[in-house]
TORFI-940139 format. One record per residue: residue in one letter; x, y, z of N, C-alpha, C, CB in turn. Coordinates in steps of 0.1 Angstrom, whole numbers, plus 5000, padded with zeros to 4 digits. Glycine has a CB too. Example, Ala and Ser with C-alpha at 12.3 -4.5 7.8 and 13.67 -1.06 7.14 Angstrom:
2
a513249435078512349555078513249675078511349555090 s512849785071513749895071512950005079514149945057 
//
This chain:
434
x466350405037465350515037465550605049463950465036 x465650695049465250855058464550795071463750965048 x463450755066461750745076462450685088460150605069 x463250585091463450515102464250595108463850395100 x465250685102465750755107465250845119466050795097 x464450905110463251015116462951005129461751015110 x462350835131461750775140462950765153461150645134 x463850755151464650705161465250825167465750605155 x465350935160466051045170465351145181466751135161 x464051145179462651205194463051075203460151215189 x462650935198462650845205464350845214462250725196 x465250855207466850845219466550985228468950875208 x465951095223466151195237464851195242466551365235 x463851165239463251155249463751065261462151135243 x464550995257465250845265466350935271466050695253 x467151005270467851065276467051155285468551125269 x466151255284465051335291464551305308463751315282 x463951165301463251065313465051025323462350865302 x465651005320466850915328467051095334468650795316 x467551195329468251315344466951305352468751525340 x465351335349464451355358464351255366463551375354 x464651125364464951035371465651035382465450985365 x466751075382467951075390468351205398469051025381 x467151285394467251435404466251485414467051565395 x466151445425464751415432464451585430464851345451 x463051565434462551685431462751785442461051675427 x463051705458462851815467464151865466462451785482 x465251755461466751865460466652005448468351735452 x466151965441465652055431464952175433465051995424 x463852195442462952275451464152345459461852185461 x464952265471465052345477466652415472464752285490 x466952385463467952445455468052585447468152365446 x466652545445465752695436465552785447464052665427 x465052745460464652865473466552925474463852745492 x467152805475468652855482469552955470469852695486 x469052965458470052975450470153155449469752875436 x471653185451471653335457471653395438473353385470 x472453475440472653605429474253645430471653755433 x474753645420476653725420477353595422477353855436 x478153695429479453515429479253435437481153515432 x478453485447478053355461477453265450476653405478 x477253225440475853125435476753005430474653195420 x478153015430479152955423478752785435481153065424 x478952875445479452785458477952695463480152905473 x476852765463475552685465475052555454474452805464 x475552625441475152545433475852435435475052585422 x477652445435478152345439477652225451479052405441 x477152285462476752185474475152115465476452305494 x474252155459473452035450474151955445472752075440 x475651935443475951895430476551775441476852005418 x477051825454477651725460476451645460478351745473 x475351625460474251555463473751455454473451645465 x473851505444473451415427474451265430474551535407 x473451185426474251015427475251025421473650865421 x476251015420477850955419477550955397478150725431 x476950805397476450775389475650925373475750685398 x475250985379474751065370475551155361474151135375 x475451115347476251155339475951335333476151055330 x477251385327476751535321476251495311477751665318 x475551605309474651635295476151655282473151825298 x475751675277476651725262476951875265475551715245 x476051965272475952085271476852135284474452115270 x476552015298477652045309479252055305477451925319 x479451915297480551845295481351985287480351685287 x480552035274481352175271482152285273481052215270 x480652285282480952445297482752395300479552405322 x482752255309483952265314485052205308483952235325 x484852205296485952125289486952235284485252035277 x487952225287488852285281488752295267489752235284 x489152445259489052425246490452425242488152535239 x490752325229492152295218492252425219491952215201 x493452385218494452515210494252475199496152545213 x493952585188494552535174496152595173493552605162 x496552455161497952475157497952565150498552375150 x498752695148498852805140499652755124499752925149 x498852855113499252785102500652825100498352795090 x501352705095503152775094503052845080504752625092 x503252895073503652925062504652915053503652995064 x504452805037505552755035506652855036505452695025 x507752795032509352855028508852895017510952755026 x509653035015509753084999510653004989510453244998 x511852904996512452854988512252744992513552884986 x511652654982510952504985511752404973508952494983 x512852444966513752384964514352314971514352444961 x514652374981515852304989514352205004517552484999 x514252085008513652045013514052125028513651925010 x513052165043513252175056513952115060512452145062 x514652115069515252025081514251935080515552085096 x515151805084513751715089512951765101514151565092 x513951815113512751835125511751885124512951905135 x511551965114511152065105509552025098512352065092 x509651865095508551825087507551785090508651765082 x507151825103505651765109504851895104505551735129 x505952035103504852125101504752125088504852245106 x505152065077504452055067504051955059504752115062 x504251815066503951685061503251585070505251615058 x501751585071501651565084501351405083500351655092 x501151335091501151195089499951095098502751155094 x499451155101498051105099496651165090497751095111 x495651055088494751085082494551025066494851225084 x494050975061493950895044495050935036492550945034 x495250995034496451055026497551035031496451185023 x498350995045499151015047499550895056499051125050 x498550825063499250725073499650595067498350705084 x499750545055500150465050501450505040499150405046 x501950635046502850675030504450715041501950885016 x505250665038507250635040508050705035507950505035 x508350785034509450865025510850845031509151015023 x512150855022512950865029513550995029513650765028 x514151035039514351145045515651185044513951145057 x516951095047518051135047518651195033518651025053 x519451275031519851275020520851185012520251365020 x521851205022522851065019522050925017523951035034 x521750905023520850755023520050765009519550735039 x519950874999518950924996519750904979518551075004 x521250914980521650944972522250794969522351064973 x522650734983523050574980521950514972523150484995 x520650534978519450454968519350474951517750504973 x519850644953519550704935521050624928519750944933 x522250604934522850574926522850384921523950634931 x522450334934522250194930521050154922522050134942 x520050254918518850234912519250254899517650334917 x520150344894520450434882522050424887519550624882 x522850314882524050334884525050334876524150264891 x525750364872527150404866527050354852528450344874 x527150354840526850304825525250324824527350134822 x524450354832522950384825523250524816521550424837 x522650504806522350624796520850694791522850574783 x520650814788519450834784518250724792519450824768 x518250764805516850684811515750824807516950644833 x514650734810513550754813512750744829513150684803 x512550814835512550764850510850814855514050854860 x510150704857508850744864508750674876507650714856 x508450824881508550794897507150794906509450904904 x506150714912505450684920505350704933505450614919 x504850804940504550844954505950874957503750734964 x506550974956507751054961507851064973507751174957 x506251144975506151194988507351354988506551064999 x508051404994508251524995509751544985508451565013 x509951444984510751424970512251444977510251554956 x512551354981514151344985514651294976514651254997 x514151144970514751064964515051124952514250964963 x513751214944513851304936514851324932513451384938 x514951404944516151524939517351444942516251684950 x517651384949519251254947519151224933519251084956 x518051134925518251114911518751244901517051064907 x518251364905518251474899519951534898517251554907 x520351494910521851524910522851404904522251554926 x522351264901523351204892523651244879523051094890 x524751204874525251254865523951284851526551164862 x524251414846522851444838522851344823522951634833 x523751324824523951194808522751084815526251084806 x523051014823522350914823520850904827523050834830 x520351074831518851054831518451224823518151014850 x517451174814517251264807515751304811517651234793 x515151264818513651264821513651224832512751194813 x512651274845512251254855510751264855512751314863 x509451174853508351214852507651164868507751154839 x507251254876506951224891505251214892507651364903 x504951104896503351094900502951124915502750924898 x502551224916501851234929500951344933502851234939 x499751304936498451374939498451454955497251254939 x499351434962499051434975499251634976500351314986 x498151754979499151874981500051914985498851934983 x500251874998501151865011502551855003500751705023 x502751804993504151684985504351814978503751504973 x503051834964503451884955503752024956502751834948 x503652094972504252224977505752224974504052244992 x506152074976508052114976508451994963509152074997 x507551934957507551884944507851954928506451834944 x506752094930506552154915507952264918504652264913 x508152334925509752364920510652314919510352424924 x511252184914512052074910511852074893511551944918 x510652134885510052124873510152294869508452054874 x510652394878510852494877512152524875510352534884 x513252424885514752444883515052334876515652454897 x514452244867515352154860514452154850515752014867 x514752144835513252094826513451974823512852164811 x514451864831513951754827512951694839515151654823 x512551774844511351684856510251754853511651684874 x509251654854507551674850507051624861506851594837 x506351704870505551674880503851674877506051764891 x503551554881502151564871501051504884502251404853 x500251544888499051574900498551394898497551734895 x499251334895498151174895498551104906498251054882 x497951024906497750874917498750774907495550794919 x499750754915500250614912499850454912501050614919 x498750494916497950344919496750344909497250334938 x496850454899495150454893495650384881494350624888 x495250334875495050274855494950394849493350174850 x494150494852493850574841495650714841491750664846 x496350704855497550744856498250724840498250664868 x498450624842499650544829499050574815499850344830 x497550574820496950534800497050714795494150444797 x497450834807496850924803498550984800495551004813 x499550884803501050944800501150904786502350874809 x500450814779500850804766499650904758500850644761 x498350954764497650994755497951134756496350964755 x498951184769499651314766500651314758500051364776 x501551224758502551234748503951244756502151384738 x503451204767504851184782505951084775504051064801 x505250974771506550854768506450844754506450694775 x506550964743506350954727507750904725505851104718 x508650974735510150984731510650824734511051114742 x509750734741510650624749510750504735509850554767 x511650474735511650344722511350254727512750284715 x510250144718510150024724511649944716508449964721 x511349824730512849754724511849594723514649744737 x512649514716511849384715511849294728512449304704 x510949204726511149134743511849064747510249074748 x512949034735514448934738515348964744515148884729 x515349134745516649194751515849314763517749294736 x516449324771515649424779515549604777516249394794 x514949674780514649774775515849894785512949784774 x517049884782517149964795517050164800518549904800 x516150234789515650344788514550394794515650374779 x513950304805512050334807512850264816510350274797 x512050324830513150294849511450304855514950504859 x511350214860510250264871510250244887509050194868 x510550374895510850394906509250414914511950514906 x509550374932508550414941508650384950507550394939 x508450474962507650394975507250324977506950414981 x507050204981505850114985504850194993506249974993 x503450224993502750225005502850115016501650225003 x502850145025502650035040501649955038502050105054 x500450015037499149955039499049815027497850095036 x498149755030497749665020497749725002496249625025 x497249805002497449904985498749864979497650084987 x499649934987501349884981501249784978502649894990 x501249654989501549514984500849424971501349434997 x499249514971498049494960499049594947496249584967 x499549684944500249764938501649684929500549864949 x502349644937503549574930502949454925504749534939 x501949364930501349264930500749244915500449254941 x500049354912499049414897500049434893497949544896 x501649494895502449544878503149454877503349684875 x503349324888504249214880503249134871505049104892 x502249084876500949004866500949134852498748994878 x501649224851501149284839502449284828500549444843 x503549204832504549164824504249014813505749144836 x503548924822503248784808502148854799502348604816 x501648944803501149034791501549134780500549094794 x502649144786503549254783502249414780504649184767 x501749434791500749544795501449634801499749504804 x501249774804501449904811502149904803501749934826 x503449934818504450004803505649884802505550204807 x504849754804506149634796506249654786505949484796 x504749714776504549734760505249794756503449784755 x506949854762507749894756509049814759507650024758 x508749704764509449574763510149584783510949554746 x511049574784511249454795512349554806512249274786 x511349654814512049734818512049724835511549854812 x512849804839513049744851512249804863514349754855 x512149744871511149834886511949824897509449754891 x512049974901513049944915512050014928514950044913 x512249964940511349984949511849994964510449884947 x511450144971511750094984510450054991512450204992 x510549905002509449885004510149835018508549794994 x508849795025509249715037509849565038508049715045 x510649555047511349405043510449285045512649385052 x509349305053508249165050507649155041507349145057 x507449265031507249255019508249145011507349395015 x509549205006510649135004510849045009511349175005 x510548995022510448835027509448775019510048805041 x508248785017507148715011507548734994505648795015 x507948804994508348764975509748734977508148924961 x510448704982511448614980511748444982512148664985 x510048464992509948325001510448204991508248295007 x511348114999511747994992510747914993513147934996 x510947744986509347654994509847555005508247534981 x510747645011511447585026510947685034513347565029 x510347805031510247935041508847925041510748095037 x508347945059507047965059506148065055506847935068 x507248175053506548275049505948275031507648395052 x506048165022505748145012504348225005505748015014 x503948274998502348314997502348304981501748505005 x501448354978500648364962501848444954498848484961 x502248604960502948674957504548624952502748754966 x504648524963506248444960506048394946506748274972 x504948334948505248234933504848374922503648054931 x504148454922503848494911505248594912502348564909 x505848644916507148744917508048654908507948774936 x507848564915509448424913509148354896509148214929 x507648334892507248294881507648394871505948264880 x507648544870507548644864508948754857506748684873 x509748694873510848844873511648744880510349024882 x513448844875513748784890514348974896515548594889 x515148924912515049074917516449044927513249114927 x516849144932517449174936517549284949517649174927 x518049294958518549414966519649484955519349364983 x519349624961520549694953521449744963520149804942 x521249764975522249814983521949714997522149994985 x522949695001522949625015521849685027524649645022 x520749595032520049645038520549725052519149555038 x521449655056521949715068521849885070523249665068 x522549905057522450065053521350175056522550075040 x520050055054519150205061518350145068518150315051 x519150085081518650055096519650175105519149865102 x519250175115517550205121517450285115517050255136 x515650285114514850325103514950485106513150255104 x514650525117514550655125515850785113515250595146 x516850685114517850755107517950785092518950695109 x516650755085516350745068515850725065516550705060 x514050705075513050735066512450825075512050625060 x511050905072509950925078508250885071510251055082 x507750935081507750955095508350865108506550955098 x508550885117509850855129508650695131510251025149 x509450625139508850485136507650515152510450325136 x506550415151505650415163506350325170504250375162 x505850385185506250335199504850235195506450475215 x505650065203504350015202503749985208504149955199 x503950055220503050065235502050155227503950145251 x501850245219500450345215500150275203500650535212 x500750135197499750095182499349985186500450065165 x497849975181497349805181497649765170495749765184 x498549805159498849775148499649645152499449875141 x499749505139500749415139501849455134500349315132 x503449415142504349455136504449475124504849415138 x504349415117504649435100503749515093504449305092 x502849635102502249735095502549845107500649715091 x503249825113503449955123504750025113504249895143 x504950185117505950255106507050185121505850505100 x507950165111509250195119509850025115508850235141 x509249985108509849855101510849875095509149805092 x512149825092513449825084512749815069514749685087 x513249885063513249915052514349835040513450055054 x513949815026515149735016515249825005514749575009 x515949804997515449884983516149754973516250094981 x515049744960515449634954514549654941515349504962 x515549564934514949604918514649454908516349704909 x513449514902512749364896512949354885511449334896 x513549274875513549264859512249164852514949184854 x511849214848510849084840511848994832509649154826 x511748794833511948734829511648734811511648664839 x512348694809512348674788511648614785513348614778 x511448464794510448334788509748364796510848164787 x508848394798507648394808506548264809506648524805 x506648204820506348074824504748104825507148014838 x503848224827502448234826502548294815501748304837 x501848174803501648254789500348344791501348164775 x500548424780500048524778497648474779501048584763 x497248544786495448504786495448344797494748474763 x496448384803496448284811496248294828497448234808 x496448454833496848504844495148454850497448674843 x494648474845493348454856493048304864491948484848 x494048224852493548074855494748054867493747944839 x496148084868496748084879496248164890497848114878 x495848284888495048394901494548264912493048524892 x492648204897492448084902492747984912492548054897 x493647874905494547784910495447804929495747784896 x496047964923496347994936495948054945497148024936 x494748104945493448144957493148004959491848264951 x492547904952491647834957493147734964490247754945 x494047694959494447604971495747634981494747484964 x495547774974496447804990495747865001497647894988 x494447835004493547765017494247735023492747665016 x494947615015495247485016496647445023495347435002 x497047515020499047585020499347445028499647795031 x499247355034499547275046499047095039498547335061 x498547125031497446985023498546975016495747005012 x498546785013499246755005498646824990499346605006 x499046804978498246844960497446704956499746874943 x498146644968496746504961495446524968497046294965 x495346544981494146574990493246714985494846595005 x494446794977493846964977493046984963495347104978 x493646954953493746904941492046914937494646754940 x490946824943489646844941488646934945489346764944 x489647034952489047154961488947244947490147244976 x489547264939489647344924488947384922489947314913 x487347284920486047234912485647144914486147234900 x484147114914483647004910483846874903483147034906 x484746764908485246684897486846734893484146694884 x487146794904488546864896489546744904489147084900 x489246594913490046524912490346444900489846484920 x489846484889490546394873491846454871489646434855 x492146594877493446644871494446554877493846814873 x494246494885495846384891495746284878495546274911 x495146244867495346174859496346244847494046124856 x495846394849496846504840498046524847496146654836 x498446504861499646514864500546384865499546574875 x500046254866501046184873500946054862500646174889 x499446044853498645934843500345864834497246054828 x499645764827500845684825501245774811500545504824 x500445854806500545934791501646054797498846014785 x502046074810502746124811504246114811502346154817 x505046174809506746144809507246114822507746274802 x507746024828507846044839508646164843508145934843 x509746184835510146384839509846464844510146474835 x508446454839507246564840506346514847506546604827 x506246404855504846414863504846444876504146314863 x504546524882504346654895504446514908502146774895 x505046534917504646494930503546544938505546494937 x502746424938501346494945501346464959499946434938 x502646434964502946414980502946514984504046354985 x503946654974504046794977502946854986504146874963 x503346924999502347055006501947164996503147145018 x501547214995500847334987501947454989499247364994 x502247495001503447585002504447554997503647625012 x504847434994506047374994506547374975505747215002 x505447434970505247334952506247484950502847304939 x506747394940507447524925506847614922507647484909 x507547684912506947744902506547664889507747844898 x507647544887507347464876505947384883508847364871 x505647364894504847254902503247334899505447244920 x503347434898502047514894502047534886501647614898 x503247584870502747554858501847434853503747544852 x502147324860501647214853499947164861502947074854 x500347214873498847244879497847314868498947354892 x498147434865497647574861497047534843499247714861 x498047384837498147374824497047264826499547344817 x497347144833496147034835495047144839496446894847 x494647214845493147304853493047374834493647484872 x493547384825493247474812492947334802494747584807 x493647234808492947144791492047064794494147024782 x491747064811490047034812488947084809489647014821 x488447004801486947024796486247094804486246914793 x486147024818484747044822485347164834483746894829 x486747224836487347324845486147484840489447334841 x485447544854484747664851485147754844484447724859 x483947824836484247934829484448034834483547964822 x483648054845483448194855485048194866481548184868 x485848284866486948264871486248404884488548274860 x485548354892485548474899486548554909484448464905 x487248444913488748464924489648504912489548294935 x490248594915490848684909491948794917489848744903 x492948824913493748934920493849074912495248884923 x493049044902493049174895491849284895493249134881 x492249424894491349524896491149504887491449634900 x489949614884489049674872489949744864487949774877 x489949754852491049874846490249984844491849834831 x488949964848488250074845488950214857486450014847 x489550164873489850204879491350194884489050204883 x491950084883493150034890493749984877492849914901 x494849944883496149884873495849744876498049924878 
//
């Protein structure tokens, strides 16, 4: 409510009020007013009161103004008339700025060459008639590298990105080519993707069945830095054992430049400590690949921007400071998918609640599940089982399979008394997110 509000702001200045009268004796004050001349001599009198004031006494808001130097404002640049061709990079602070919501979690790469190595390893030599949707461009380098491979093998470029700053040197790319559609959305929204089929964006794309992969529908992107990105790839691999978004046109590929601790954690083996939720669900799901030798776009400085932080000025943790090496690498959805289908929440589950745990043997962790959820060691290891098939429950929690959490994930589904309410979850709303 308001009211308390009300109350509290007479009460802070009057609190301020009381503390200068405080600290200004009154006879300095008196005899300051007798001394105080007229013209420019008054500069210098007032000054000698001021030598007098305790050390301690702070300016008002109103002092601190007077002598504060005022900003220069930056003068506005005015774009290029020809925004075809991208700036110099030295070029791009004045029109890509990199701080502030929109901007300080977003990587583009910058070089061209570097630019064209990624477009051809992404989209390489025997692709035909793609379909190519692209996710946070940003000023559209990569773009335009795909744009210059041979025109047979991409017949469509559909580019997502909301940012204005972008779509200044984005929308004439849709002016000089008609196979690119630059369309004002958010790559990260749900309602993005549902509104490409109710426009009639992917009428042309065929679905193929889910035994063979689909290879006409390409989905390219930035990773964001920030947590989003890693939440982002995370939501469209869980949307393949559904065969959801645009798997529903069967089994297409995703290629991505992201940061390489990203790519450490979804590649993690269960010998690497870097192991997480994401390993197993990446590794259960898809398998992936680098497409070009990472070496190629180190140092970063030389092929992406913005230029990497000095980390004497970030309290950021390495692995979110810009200036991290960069990979680029591409994911296939797996044919048999080991999370059947109306099952994703029960692993979400399984793997929030015990990788707490990540360090616990599966026999010790195993009853943390639920209430009574130590019965499932009778579904993993019981004499009804094959011995083939029954799980070591000596396993660490970081350490288990993919097959080691199928059977986790299957005993937690044919218990009776396992909860209905799955509230741990990794999935957004589709009301808003993917």
């Amino acid at each position: 409510m308001s009211f308390p509000f009300f109350l509290r702001r007479p009460f802070s200045t009057s609190i301020r009020c009381s503390y200068r009268t405080k600290n200004i004796p009154e006879d300095i004050v008196a005899k300051a007013l007798t001394k105080q001349p007229t013209g420019r001599g008054r500069s210098k009198d007032i000054q000698s009161v001021e030598d007098v004031k305790p050390e301690a006494e702070p300016q008002s808001a109103s002092t601190s103004k007077a002598v504060r130097k005022p900003k220069t404002r930056k003068a506005n640049i005015p774009l290029p008339v020809d925004r075809f061709e991208l700036p110099p990079r030295s070029k791009w602070r004045n029109y890509f700025p990199t701080s502030g919501m929109a901007f300080k979690s977003r990587i583009s790469i910058a070089n061209p060459e570097t630019a064209a190595l990624v477009a051809e390893s992404f989209v390489p030599s025997g692709s035909r008639d793609k379909v190519i949707i692209e996710a946070y461009p940003g000023p559209g380098t990569l773009t335009r590298a795909l744009m210059q491979l041979p025109k047979e093998r991409i017949r469509k470029i559909i580019v997502l990105e909301d940012v204005e700053q972008y779509l200044n040197f984005l929308n004439p790319l849709q002016e000089a080519d008609p196979r690119v559609q630059v369309l004002p959305m958010n790559g990260f929204s749900w309602d993005t993707y549902h509104q490409l089929d109710v426009q009639g964006f992917l009428d042309d794309v065929e679905n193929i069945p889910w035994n063979q992969s689909n290879p006409y529908l390409h989905f390219i992107s930035h990773l964001p830095m920030d947590v989003l990105g890693e939440q982002l790839l995370a939501q469209l691999l869980r949307c393949a054992p559904e065969q959801s978004w645009l798997f529903k046109h069967g089994r297409i590929s995703m290629s991505y430049l992201m940061h390489d601790w990203v790519w450490d954690r979804i590649s993690a083996s269960t010998e690497d400590p870097a192991r997480c939720k994401l390993s197993v669900i990446a590794q259960a799901v898809s398998e992936f690949n680098h497409t070009i030798d990472p070496r190629l776009l180190v140092p970063y400085n030389n092929h992406f921007y913005p230029d990497a932080t000095n980390p004497a000025y970030s309290s950021k943790t390495e692995n979110r400071r810009r200036g991290t090496p960069f990979v680029a690498g591409t994911f296939r959805p797996l044919e048999h998918q080991i999370i059947q289908s109306g099952m994703l929440d029960k692993w979400d589950y399984c793997l929030r609640k015990l990788f707490v745990l990540k360090s616990t043997p599966l026999k010790n962790a195993v009853g943390h599940l639920a209430p009574g959820s130590d019965v499932l060691k009778s579904y993993l290891t019981g004499d009804d089982v094959p011995p083939d098939q029954r799980t070591d429950m000596n396993k660490i929690i970081k350490k288990m399979g993919v097959e080691d959490w199928a059977a986790v994930v299957g005993a937690f589904d044919r218990w009776p008394f396992a909860p209905e309410e799955l509230l741990i979850t990794d999935s957004f709303s589709r009301d808003e997110r993917i």
